[in-house]
N, C-alpha and C positions, 0 to 999 in steps of 0.2 A: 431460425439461425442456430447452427451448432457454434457454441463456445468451451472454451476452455477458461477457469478464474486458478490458477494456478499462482502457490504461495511461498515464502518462509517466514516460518515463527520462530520465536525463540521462546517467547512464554504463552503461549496461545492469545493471544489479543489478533495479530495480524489472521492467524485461523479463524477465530468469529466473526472476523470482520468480511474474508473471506466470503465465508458460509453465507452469510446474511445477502452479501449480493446477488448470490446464486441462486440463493430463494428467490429474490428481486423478478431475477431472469426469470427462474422458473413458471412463478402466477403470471409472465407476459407470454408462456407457452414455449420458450426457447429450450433446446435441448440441452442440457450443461452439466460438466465436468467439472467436477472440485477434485484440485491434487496437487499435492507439495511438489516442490520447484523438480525435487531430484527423482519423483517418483511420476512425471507429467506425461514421459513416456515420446510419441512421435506426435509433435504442433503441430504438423503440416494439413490433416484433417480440418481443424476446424476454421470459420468462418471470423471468429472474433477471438481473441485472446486479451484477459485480462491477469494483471503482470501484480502482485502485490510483496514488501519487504517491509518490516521495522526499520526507522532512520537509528542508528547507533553511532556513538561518538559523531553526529553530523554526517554519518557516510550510510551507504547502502549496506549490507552485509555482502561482503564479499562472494558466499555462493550465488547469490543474485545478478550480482553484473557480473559473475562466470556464465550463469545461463543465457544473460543479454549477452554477452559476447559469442557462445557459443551458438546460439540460437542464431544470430544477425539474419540471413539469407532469408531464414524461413519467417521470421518478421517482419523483413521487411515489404512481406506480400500479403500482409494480414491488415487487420484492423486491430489495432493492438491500443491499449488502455493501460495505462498504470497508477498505484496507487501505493503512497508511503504513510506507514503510521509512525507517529511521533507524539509523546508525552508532551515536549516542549513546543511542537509550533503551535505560535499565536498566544503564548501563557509565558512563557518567561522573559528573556530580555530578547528586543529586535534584533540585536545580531545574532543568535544563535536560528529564529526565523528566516533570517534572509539566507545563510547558510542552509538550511534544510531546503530551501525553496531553491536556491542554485543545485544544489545536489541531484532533485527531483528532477527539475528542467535537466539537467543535463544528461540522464538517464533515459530520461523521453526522447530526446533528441540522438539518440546511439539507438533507438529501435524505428527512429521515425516517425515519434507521435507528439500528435502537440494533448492530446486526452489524459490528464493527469491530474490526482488529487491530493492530497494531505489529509488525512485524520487524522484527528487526535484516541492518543492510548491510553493505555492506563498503567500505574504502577501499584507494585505487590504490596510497597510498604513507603512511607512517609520518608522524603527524602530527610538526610544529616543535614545539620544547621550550613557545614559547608559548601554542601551540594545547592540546598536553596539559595546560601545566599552567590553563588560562583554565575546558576543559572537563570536568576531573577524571579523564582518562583515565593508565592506567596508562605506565610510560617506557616499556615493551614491549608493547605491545598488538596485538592478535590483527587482523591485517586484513583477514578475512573473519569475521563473525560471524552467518553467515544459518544458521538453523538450520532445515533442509530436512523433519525430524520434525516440527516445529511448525509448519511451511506446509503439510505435507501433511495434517495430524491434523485443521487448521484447514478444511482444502479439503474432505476425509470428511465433515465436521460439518457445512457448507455444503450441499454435495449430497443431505442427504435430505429 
């Protein structure tokens, strides 16, 4: 299978995360293209496409659903995967979860796939006491919480 894992980052987290799949792909023998959203180039080549963004303020990053939009046609003839990284799902308060997760799904659903996931990110530095307390996270929180088992297990499941 030829794939494309095409990304945006903003602080590199969504990039490693990236990469990591693509090795995934790569030891199952699959041919693959790692490349930022704007530099992806022509989708219509390959056989699978996987679609990755940072969730920010609860939303996608805007060049992201510009490429999902712009892209629509040639998605929708694909097998197309997507995958949003997020510091807060599943760690801070349930509504800001359920809003990532509405987000997600609805983005899947504008390219036509129900294939999507959530990891979790990491941050650079220890959130302000108002930040923790606004998003329900812990006074000590873990600032890396990518859990590499579950991007990879995810990436297996992807490749057959």
């Amino acid at each position: 299978m030829n794939i494309l894992v095409a990304y945006i980052s903003k602080t590199g987290t969504t990039r490693e995360i990236a990469e990591r799949i693509a090795r995934v792909f790569e030891t199952q023998g699959h041919e693959v293209a790692t490349a930022i959203l704007s530099e992806s180039g022509d989708i219509g080549s390959f056989d699978m496409i996987v679609l990755g963004s940072p969730i920010n303020g609860m939303r996608f990053l805007p060049e992201f659903l510009s490429f999902i939009a712009k892209h629509a046609q040639d998605l929708a003839r694909k097998r197309v995967a997507l995958f949003a990284v997020s510091y807060l799902h599943g760690y801070g308060r349930k509504m800001w979860s359920r809003l990532i997760e509405r987000e997600t799904a609805k983005a899947a659903a504008s390219v036509g796939t129900q294939i999507m996931e959530i990891f979790a990110g990491r941050l650079a530095s220890k959130p302000t006491g108002g930040m923790a307390f606004m998003f329900g996270t812990p006074g000590n929180p873990l600032l890396d919480r990518r859990d590499w088992q579950s991007i990879e297990a995810w990436a297996h499941k992807l490749s057959k």
